[in-house]
C-alpha positions as CSV (number, residue, x, y, z in Angstrom):
1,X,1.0,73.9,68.1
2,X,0.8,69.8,68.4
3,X,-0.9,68.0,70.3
4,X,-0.5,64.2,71.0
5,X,-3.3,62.2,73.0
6,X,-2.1,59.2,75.3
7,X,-5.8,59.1,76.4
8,X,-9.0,59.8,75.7
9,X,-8.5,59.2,71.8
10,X,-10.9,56.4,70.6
11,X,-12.3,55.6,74.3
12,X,-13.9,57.5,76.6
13,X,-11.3,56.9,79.2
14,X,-7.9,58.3,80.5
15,X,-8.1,61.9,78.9
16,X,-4.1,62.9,78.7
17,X,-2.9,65.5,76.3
18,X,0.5,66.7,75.5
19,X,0.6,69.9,73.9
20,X,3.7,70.9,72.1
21,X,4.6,74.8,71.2
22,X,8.1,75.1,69.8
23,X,10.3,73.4,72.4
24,X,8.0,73.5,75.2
25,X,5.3,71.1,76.4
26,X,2.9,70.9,79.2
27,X,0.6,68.2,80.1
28,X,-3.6,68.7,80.4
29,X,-4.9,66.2,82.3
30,X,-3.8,63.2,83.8
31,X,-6.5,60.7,84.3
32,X,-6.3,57.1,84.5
33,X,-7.5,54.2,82.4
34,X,-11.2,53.2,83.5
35,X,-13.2,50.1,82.4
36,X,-11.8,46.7,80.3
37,X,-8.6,44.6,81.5
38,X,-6.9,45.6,78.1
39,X,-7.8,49.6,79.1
40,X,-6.5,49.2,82.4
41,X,-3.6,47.8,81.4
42,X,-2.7,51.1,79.7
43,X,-2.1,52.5,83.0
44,X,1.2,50.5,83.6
45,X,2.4,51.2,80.0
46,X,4.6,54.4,81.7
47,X,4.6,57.5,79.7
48,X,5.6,57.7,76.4
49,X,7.2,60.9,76.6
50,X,10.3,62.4,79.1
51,X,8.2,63.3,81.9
52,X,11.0,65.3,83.2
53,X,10.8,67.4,80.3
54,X,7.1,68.8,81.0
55,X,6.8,72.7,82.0
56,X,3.9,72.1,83.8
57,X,0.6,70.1,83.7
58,X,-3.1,71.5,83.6
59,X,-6.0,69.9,85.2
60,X,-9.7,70.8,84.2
61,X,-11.5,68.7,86.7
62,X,-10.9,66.2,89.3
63,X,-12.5,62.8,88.1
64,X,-10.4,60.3,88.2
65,X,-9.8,59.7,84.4
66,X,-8.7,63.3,84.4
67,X,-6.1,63.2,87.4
68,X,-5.7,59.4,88.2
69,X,-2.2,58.8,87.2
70,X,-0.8,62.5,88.4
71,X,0.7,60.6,91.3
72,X,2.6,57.8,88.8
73,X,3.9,60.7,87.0
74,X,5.1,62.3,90.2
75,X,6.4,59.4,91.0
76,X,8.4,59.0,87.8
77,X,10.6,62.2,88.3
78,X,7.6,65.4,86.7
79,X,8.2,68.1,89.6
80,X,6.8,71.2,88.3
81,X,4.0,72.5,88.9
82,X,0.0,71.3,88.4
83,X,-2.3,74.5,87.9
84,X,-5.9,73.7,88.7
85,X,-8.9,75.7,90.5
86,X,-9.4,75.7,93.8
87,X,-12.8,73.5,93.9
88,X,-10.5,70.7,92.0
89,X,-7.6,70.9,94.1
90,X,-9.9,70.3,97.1
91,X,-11.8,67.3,94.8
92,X,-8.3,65.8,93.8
93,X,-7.6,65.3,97.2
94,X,-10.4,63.4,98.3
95,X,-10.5,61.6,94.4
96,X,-6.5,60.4,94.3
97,X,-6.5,59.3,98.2
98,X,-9.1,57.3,97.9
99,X,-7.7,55.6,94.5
100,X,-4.6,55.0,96.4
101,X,-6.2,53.4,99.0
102,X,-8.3,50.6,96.9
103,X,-5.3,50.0,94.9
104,X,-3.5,49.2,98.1
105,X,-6.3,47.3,99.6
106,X,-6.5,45.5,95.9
107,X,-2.9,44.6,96.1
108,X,-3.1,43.3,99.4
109,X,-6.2,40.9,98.7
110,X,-4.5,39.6,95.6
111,X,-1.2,39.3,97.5
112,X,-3.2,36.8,100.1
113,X,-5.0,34.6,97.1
114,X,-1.8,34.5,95.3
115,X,-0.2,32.6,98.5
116,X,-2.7,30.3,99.2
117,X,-2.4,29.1,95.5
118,X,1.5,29.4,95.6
119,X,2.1,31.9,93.4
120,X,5.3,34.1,93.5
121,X,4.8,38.0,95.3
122,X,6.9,39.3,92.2
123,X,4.4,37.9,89.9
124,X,1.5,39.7,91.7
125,X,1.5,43.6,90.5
126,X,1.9,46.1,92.5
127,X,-0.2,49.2,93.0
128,X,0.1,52.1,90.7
129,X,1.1,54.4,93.8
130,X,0.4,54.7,97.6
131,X,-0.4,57.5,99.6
132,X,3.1,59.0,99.8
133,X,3.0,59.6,96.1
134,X,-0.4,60.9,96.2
135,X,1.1,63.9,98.7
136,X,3.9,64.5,96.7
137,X,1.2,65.2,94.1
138,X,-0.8,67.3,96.0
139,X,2.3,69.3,97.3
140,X,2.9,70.6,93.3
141,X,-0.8,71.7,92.8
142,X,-1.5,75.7,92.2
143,X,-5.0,76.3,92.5
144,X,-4.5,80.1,91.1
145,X,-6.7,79.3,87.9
146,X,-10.0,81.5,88.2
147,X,-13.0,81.7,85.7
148,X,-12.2,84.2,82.8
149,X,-8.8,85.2,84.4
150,X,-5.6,84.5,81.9
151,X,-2.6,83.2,84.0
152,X,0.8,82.1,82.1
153,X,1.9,79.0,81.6
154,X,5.4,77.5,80.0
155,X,4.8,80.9,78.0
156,X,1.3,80.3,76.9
157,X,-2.0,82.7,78.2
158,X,-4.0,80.1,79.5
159,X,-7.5,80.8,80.3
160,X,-10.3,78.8,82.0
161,X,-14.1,79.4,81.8
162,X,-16.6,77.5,83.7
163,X,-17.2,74.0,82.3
164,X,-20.7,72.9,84.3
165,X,-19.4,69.6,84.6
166,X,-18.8,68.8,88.0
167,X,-17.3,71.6,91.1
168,X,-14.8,73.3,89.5
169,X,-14.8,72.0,86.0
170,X,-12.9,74.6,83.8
171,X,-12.9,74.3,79.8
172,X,-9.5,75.9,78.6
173,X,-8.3,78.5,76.4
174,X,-5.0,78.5,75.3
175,X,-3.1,80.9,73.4
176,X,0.5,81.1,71.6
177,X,1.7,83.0,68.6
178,X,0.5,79.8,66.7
179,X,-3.0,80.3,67.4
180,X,-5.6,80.1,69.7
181,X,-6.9,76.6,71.1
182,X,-10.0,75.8,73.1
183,X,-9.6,72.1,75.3
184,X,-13.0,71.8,76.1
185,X,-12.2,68.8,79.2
186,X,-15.6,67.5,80.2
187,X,-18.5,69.8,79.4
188,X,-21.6,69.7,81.3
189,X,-25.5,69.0,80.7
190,X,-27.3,72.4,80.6
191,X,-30.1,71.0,82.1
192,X,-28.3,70.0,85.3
193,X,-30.3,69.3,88.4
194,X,-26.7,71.3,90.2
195,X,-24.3,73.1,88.3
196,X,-24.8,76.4,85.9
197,X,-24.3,75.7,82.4
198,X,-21.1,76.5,80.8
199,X,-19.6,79.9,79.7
200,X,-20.5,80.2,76.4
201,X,-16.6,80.0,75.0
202,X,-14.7,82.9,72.1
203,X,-13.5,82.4,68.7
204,X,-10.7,79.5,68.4
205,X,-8.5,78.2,65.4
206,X,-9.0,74.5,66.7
207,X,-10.9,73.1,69.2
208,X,-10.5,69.6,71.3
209,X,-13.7,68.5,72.2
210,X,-15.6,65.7,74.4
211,X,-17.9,63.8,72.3
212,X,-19.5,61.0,75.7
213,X,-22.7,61.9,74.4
214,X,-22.4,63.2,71.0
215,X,-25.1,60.9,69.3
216,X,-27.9,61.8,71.8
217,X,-29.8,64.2,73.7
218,X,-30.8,64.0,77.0
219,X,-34.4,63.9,78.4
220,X,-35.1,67.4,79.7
221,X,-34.9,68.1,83.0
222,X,-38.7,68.1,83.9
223,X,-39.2,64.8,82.5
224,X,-36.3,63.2,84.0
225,X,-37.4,64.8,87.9
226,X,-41.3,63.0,87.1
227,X,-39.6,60.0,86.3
228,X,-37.1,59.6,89.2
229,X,-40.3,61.0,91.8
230,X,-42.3,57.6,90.1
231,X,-39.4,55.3,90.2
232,X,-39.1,56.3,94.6
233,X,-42.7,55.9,94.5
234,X,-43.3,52.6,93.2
235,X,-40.1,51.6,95.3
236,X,-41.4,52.5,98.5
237,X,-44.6,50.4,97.8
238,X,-42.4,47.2,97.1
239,X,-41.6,47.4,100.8
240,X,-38.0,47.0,100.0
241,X,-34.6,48.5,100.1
242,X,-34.0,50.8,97.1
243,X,-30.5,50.6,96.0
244,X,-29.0,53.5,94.0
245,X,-25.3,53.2,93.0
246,X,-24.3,57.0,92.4
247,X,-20.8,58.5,91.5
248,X,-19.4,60.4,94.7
249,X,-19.0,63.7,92.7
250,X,-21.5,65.6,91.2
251,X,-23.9,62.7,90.8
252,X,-24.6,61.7,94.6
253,X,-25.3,65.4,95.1
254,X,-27.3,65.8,93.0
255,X,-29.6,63.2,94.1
256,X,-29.7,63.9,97.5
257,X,-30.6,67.8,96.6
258,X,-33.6,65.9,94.4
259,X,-34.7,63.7,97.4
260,X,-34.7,66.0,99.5
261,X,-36.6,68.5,97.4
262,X,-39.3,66.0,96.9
263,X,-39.3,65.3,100.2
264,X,-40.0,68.5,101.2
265,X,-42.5,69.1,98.9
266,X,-44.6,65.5,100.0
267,X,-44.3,64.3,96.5
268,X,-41.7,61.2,97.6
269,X,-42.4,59.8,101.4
270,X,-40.0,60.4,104.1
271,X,-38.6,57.2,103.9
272,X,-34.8,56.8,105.7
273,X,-31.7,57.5,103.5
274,X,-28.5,55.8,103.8
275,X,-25.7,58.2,102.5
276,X,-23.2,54.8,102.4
277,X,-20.1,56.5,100.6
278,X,-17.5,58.3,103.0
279,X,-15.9,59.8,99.7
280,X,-18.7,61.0,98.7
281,X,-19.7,62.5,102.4
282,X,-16.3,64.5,102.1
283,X,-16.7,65.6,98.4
284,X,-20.1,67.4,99.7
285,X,-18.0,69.5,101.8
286,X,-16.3,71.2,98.8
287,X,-19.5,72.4,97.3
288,X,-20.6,74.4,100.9
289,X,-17.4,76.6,100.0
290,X,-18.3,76.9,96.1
291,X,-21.9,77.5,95.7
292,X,-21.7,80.4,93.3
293,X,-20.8,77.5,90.5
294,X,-24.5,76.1,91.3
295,X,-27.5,76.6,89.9
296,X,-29.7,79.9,92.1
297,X,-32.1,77.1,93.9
298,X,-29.3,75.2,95.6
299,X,-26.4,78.8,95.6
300,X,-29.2,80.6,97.7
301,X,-29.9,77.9,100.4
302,X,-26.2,77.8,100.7
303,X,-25.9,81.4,101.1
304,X,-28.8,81.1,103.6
305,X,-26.7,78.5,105.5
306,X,-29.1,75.8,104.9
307,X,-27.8,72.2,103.9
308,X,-29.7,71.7,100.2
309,X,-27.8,68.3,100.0
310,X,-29.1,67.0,103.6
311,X,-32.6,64.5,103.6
312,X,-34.2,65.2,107.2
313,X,-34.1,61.3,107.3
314,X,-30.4,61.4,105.8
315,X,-28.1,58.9,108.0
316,X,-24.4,59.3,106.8
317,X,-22.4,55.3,106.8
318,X,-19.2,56.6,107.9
319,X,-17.7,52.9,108.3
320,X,-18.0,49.2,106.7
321,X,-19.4,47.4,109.8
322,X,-22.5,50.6,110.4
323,X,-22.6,49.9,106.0
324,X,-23.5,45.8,107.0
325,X,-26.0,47.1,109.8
326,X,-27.9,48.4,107.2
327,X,-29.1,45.1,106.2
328,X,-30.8,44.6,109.5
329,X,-32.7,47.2,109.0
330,X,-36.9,46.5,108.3
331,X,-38.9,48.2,106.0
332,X,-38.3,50.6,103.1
333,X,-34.8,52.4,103.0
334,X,-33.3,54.7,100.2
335,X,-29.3,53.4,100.0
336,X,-27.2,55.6,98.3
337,X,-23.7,54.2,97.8
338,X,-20.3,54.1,95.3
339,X,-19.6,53.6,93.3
340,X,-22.0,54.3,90.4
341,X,-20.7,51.4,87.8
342,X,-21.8,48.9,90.8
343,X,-17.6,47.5,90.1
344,X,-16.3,47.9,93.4
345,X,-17.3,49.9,96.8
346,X,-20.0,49.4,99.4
347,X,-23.0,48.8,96.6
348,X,-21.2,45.4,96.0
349,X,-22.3,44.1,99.5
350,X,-25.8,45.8,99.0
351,X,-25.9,44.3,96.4
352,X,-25.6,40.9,97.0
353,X,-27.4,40.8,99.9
354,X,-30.8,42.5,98.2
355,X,-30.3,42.0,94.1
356,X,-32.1,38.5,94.3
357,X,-35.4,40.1,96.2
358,X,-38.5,40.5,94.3
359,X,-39.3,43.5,97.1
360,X,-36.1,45.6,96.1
361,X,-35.4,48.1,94.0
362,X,-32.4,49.0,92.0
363,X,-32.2,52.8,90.6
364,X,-29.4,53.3,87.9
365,X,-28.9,57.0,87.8
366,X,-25.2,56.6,86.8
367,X,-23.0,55.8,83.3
368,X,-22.9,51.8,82.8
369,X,-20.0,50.5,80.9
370,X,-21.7,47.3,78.6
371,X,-18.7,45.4,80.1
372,X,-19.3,46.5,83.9
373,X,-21.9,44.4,86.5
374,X,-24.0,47.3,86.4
375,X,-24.1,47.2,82.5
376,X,-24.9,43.6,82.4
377,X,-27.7,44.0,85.4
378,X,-29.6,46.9,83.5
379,X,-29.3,45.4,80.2
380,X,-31.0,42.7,81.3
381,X,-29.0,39.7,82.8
382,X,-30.8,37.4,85.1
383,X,-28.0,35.6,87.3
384,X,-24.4,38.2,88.0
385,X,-21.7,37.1,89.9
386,X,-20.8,39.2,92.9
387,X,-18.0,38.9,95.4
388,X,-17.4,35.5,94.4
389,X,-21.1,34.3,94.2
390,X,-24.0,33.9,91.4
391,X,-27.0,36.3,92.5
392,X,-30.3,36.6,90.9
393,X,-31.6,39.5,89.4
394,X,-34.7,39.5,91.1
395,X,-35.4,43.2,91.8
396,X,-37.0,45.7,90.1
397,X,-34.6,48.0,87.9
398,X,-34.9,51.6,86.5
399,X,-32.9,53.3,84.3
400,X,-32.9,57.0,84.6
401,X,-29.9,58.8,82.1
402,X,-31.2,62.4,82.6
403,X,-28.9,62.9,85.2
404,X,-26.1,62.8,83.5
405,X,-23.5,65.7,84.2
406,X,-22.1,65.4,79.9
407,X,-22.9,67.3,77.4
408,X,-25.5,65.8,75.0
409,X,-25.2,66.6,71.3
410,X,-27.3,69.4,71.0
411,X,-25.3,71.1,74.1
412,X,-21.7,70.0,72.6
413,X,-23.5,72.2,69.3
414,X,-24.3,75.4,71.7
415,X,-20.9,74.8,72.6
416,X,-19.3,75.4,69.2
417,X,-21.6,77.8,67.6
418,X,-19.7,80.7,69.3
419,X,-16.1,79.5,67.8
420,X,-16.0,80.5,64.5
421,X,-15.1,78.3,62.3
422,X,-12.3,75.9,64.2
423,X,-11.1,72.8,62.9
424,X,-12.6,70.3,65.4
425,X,-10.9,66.9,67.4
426,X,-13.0,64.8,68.5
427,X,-11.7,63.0,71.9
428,X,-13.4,60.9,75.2
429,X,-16.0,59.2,73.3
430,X,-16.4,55.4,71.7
431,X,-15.6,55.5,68.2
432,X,-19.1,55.1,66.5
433,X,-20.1,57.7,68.6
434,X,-17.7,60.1,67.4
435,X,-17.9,59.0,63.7
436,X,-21.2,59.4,63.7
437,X,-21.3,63.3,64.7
438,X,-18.8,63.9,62.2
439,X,-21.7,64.6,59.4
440,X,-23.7,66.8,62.0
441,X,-20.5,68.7,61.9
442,X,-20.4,69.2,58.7
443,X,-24.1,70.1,58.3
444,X,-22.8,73.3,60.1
445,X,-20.4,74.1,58.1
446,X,-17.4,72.7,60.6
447,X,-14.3,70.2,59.8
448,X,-13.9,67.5,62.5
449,X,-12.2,64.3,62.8
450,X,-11.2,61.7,65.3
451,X,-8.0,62.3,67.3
452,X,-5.9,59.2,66.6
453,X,-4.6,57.5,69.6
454,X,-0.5,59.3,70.3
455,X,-0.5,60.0,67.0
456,X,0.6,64.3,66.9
457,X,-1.0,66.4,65.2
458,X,-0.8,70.0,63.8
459,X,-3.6,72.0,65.2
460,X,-3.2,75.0,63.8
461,X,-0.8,74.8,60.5
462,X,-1.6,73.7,56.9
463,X,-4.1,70.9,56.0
464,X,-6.0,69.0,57.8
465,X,-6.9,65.5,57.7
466,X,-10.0,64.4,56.6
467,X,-11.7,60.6,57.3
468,X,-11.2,58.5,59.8
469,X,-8.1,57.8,61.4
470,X,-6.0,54.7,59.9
471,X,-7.0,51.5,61.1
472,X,-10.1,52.7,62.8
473,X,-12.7,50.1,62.2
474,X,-16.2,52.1,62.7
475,X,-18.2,49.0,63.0
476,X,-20.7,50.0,66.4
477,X,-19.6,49.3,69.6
478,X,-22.1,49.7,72.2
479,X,-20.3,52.0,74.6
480,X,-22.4,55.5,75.2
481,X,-25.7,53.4,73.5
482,X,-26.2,52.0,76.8
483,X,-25.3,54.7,78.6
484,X,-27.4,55.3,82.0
485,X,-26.4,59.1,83.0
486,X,-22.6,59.6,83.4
C-alpha cells in the first residue's frame, strides 16, 4: 500500500490522494486549491500522474477542496467511475456548478479588463472547466456507498462510516492483503450545533488523518450558543444591519437552525433575516431528505415535517438585484450571505456598502484565511479594499469559532483511541499545526509524521520515517491560529 498526496500535504487545502496496491490505483478525493495565488496556481499544474490509468476515484464529502477539480480530471481523459454517498452526490452538484459558474463569470470580467488595457485573450487564463465538464462529472458518480456497508473497489473492501462533518461526510476504511487503512477525510466537531458525531472507527495498520484543528479545542457548545445569543443582541441595539458571511454547507444551516431556535424561545428578537445565498438555499434541500445524519432536535422536526432551518422572519434572496434591495431596507436586519471567507459572493457588496457604519455589525462564524479580506477585517485592519475601493472598518466585529464543523484536538484524539496502535499521517493542516501535535501523539503511545507533499510513501511495510519531512521549515505560520470556525 502507497499513498502519494498531490494535496492536502503541508496546507490545509486541495485534499487529493492516490493510493497505490500492486498495480492498481484509485483516487480519494479531488478538491481544488483554496486560498494564496501561489496555492491556486496549483490547480493548473495538471495531474502528475496518468489519469487514464485510475480504477476509480472516492469522494468523502462534497466541499469544494475535496471534489473541485473532479471536472478537470474528467476533462483530461479519467472515465471510470466516482463512488460517493448519496447526500454528497446531491452536494456535489450544487458545489461544482456553482464553481463552474464563477470561474466562467471570472474569466469573462478579466477577459473585458484585459481589452480595455490591450492585453492579448491568449494571455488571459481560461477557466478550469465550464458546465459541460461539470455534467460529464456528474454522469460517472455512484452514490451506492452506505454507512458501515463494505462495497469493492479496484479490488479493495472499501468501507465508509459516518464522518459528522458536513451531509454526507464518510471517513473511509480501506482494506487489501497489505493491510487495513483508515482515510479519515474531514472529521467533524462533536459538539456540533447539526450533525451526530462520528462513528467511532476499528483497528487500522495506518491511519491518514485531518489535523485543521489539531492544536486547539473548541469552546463547548453551551458557551459558544450564549455568546452568539449576545453578539444578535447587542447587534440589534446598534440599529444596524448585521452581516454574517457563512459557508453554504453545513455552516449556514446551522445558523439559521440557532436563529431560529432563539427566536423561538424570545431569547434573540424577531428581527428580519436575509437568507442572501442561492447555493446555499439549494444545499438546504439536501438535508430535508437526510435528516437521520442530524443531531435528534433538528432529525425529529424533520420527521415531524417542520422546517428547523426556516426563521418565521426568513426572506430567501433568490437574485442579485432583490440582494441590492436589501440595502434600502431601514432598521435592523440579520444578512446571511456566501461566502464565509468574505473573498467573493454577495457579502462583498454588503459589505461595502455597511463595513464603514459605526451602527453595523459584522458576525464571523466562519474559517478566516490570515491572507483573506475577512482575515485581515477580524484581525484587526482599519481601511480593506473591496470591489475596487478602500472601505473603513467601522463596524462592530465578533468572532465566534465554536461553530466550526472540524475536529478539535481532543476529538481528532477520540478519533484514534479506538485504532490500535496505527502509524499516523498527518494531512489538511498548516505545518506548525501539524508539528506541533506530533508530541501529543507520542504522549499516547502513537508514531505520526507529516505527509510530505507527492512524495509516496509505504503505509503499511517496513520502517517508518521519523521527523519532519525534508525541507520543511517549522517556523509558525499563522494559518489555523486565526482560525474563526471552519
Amino acid at each position: 500500500m502507497q499513498l502519494q498526496s498531490f494535496g492536502a500535504a503541508l496546507t490545509v487545502t486541495g485534499s487529493m490522494h492516490l493510493l497505490t496496491v500492486g498495480e492498481r490505483q484509485i483516487l480519494i478525493d479531488c478538491g481544488l486549491f483554496q486560498g494564496n495565488d501561489e496555492l491556486e496556481a496549483r490547480n493548473r499544474e495538471g495531474f502528475p500522474f496518468d489519469v487514464q490509468a485510475l480504477e476509480a476515484v472516492i469522494l468523502t464529502h462534497a466541499h469544494l477542496d475535496h471534489v473541485g477539480r473532479l471536472p478537470l480530471l474528467v476533462k483530461l481523459g479519467f472515465r471510470g467511475p466516482v463512488y460517493c454517498t448519496a447526500p454528497t452526490a446531491g452536494l456535489a452538484e450544487t458545489v461544482l456548478l456553482d464553481s463552474a459558474r464563477l470561474q466562467v463569470d471570472g474569466y469573462r470580467h478579466d477577459l473585458r479588463r484585459a481589452r480595455r488595457q490591450g492585453v492579448p485573450d491568449e494571455q488571459v487564463p481560461p477557466p478550469l472547466y465550464e458546465e459541460e465538464d461539470v455534467h460529464r462529472a456528474l454522469a460517472l458518480l455512484r452514490p451506492h456507498l452506505e454507512f458501515g456497508e463494505t462495497t469493492r473497489v479496484a479490488g479493495l473492501k472499501v468501507t465508509p462510516e459516518r464522518a459528522g462533518h458536513i451531509l454526507g461526510s464518510a471517513y473511509l476504511l480501506i482494506e487489501s492483503a497489505e493491510g487495513r487503512l483508515l482515510m479519515s477525510g474531514d472529521l467533524g466537531n462533536r459538539e456540533s450545533g447539526l450533525q451526530l458525531d462520528f462513528t467511532p472507527p476499528p483497528h487500522a495498520d495506518a491511519v491518514v488523518i485531518e489535523t485543521t484543528y489539531a492544536n486547539r479545542t473548541h469552546r463547548p457548545w453551551p458557551a459558544t450558543l450564549a455568546e452568539f445569543r449576545d453578539a444578535l443582541r447587542d447587534s440589534v441595539r446598534q440599529g444596524g444591519k448585521i452581516l454574517i458571511p457563512s459557508f453554504a454547507i453545513e455552516r449556514t444551516q446551522t445558523i439559521l437552525h440557532t436563529i431560529k431556535s432563539l427566536m423561538d424561545a424570545g431569547e434573540v428578537p424577531r428581527i428580519p433575516v436575509f437568507l442572501d445565498s442561492p447555493m446555499a438555499a439549494r444545499a438546504t434541500h439536501e438535508y430535508f431528505e437526510f435528516g437521520d445524519e442530524l443531531i435528534p432536535e433538528v432529525r425529529d422536526a424533520l420527521q415531524a415535517g417542520e422546517d428547523p432551518f426556516r426563521p418565521s422572519t426568513l426572506h430567501v434572496v433568490p437574485t442579485s438585484a432583490e440582494s441590492q434591495r436589501i440595502n434600502k431596507y431601514d432598521g435592523p436586519a440579520i444578512i446571511l450571505a456566501g461566502n464565509g471567507m468574505m473573498t467573493g459572493g454577495r457579502i462583498q457588496h454588503h459589505l461595502k456598502h455597511h463595513l464603514w457604519k459605526p451602527s453595523t455589525s459584522l458576525i464571523s462564524v466562519s474559517y478566516q484565511s490570515p491572507s483573506s479580506l475577512g482575515g485581515r477585517i477580524v484581525t484587526g485592519a482599519d481601511h480593506v479594499r473591496i470591489m475596487g475601493e478602500e472601505i473603513a472598518v467601522k463596524a462592530h466585529v465578533y468572532t465566534i469559532g465554536g461553530f466550526s464543523a472540524h475536529a478539535d484536538q481532543d476529538d481528532l484524539l477520540a478519533f484514534l483511541s479506538t485504532t490500535g496502535t496505527p502509524r499516523v499521517w498527518l494531512v489538511h493542516g498548516e505545518p506548525d499545526v501539524m508539528a506541533s501535535f506530533l508530541p501529543v501523539l507520542k504522549e499516547r503511545g502513537l508514531t505520526g509524521n507529516l505527509m510530505p507533499d507527492r512524495q509516496a510513501v509505504d503505509l503499511t511495510g517496513p520502517g517508518f520515517p521519523q521527523g519532519l519531512p525534508p525541507g520543511f521549515d517549522a517556523a509558525p505560520t499563522r494559518g489555523a491560529q486565526a482560525e474563526a470556525g471552519e
